[in-house]
C-alpha positions as a Python dict, from the first residue, in 0.01 Angstrom:
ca = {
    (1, 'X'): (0, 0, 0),
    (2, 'X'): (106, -292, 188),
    (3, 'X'): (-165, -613, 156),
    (4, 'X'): (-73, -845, 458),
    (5, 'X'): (-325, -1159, 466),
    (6, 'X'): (-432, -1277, 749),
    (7, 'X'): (-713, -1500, 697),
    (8, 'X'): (-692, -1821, 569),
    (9, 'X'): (-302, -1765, 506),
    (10, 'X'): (-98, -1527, 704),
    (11, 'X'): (188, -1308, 494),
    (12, 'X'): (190, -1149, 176),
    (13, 'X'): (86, -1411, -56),
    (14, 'X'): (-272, -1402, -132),
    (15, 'X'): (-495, -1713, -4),
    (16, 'X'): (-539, -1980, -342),
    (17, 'X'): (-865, -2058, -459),
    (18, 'X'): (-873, -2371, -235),
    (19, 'X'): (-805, -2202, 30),
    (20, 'X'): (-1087, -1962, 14),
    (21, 'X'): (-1386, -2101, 134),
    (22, 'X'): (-1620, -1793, 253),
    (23, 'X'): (-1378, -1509, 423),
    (24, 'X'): (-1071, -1375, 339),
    (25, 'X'): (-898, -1097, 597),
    (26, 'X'): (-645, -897, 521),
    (27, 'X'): (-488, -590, 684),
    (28, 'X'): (-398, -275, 473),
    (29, 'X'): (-113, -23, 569),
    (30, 'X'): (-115, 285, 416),
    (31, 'X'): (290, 324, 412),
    (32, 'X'): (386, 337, 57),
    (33, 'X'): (233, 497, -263),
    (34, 'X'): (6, 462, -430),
    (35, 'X'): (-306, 499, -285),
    (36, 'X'): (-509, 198, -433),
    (37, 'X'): (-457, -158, -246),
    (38, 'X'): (-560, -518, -471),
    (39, 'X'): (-681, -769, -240),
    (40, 'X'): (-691, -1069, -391),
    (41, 'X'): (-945, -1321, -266),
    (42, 'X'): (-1003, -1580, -518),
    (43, 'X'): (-1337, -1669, -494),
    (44, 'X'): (-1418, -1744, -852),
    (45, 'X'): (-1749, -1477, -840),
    (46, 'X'): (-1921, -1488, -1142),
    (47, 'X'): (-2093, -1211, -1302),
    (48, 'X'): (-2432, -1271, -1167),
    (49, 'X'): (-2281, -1308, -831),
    (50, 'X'): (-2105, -962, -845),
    (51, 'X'): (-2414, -768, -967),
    (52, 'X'): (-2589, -896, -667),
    (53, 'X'): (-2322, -729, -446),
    (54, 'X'): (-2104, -985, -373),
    (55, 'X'): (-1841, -1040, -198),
    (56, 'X'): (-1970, -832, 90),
    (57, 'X'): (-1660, -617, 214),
    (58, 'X'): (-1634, -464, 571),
    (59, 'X'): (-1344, -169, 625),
    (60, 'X'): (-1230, -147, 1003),
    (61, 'X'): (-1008, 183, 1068),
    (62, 'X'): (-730, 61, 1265),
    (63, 'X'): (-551, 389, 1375),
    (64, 'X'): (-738, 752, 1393),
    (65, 'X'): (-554, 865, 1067),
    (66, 'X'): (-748, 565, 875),
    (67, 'X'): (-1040, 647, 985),
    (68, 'X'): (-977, 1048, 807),
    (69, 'X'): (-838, 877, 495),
    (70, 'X'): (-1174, 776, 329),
    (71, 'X'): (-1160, 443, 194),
    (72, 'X'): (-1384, 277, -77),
    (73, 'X'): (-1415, 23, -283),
    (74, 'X'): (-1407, 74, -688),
    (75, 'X'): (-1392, -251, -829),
    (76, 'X'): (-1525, -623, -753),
    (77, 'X'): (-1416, -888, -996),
    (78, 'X'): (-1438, -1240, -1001),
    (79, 'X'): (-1098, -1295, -793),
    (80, 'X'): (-996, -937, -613),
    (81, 'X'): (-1162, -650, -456),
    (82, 'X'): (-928, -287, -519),
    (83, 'X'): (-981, -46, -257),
    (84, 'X'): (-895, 343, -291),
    (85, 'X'): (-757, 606, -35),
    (86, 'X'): (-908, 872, -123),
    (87, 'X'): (-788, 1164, 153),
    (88, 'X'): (-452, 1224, 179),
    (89, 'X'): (-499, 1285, 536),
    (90, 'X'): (-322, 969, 682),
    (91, 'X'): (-230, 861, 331),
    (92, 'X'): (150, 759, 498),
    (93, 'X'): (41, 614, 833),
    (94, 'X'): (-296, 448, 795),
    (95, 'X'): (-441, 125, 861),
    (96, 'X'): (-765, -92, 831),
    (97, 'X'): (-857, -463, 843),
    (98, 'X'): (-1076, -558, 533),
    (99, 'X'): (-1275, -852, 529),
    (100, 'X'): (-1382, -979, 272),
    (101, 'X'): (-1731, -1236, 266),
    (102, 'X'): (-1875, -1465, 61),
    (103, 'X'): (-2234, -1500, 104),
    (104, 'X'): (-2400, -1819, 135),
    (105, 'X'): (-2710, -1983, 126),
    (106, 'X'): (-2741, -2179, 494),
    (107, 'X'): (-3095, -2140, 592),
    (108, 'X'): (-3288, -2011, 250),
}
């Protein structure tokens, strides 16, 4: 799997800490093995804050054979989110944007 940032750096190199403020985007291609993909997003969750279902992650197939691959996500930690691939329909070709969102507490 190939983890290219976009959001808030652009390339390969995940975003630091101080760069993360409440969104991290990164797009995904499905062109090597294997089949699990470590976003790193280095928002210092604790715990508490992962129990509660943070970060909140969104999956967006890009091209039809992501959308047949079946993605998911297996593990939060304080600093990364790991995603799986779990068909191996599209498994060489595939694509998705993955956003990943820190929730916040503007207006409770």
């Amino acid at each position: 799997m190939i983890v290219n940032y976009l959001h808030p750096v652009v390339g390969t190199t995940a975003p630091t800490a101080e760069q993360t403020k409440d969104m991290v985007v990164a797009s995904i291609d499905a062109t090597t093995s294997p089949n699990t993909a470590v976003v790193v997003h280095n928002m210092g969750l604790t715990t508490a804050q992962i129990a509660m279902g943070w970060p909140i992650v969104s999956i967006e197939p890009v091209t039809v054979n992501a959308r047949t691959a079946s993605w998911i996500v297996t593990l939060q930690s304080a600093n990364q989110t790991t995603l799986v691939q779990l068909s191996a329909a599209g498994s060489t070709t595939g694509s998705i944007i993955l956003t990943i969102r820190r929730p916040h507490t503007i207006g409770n």
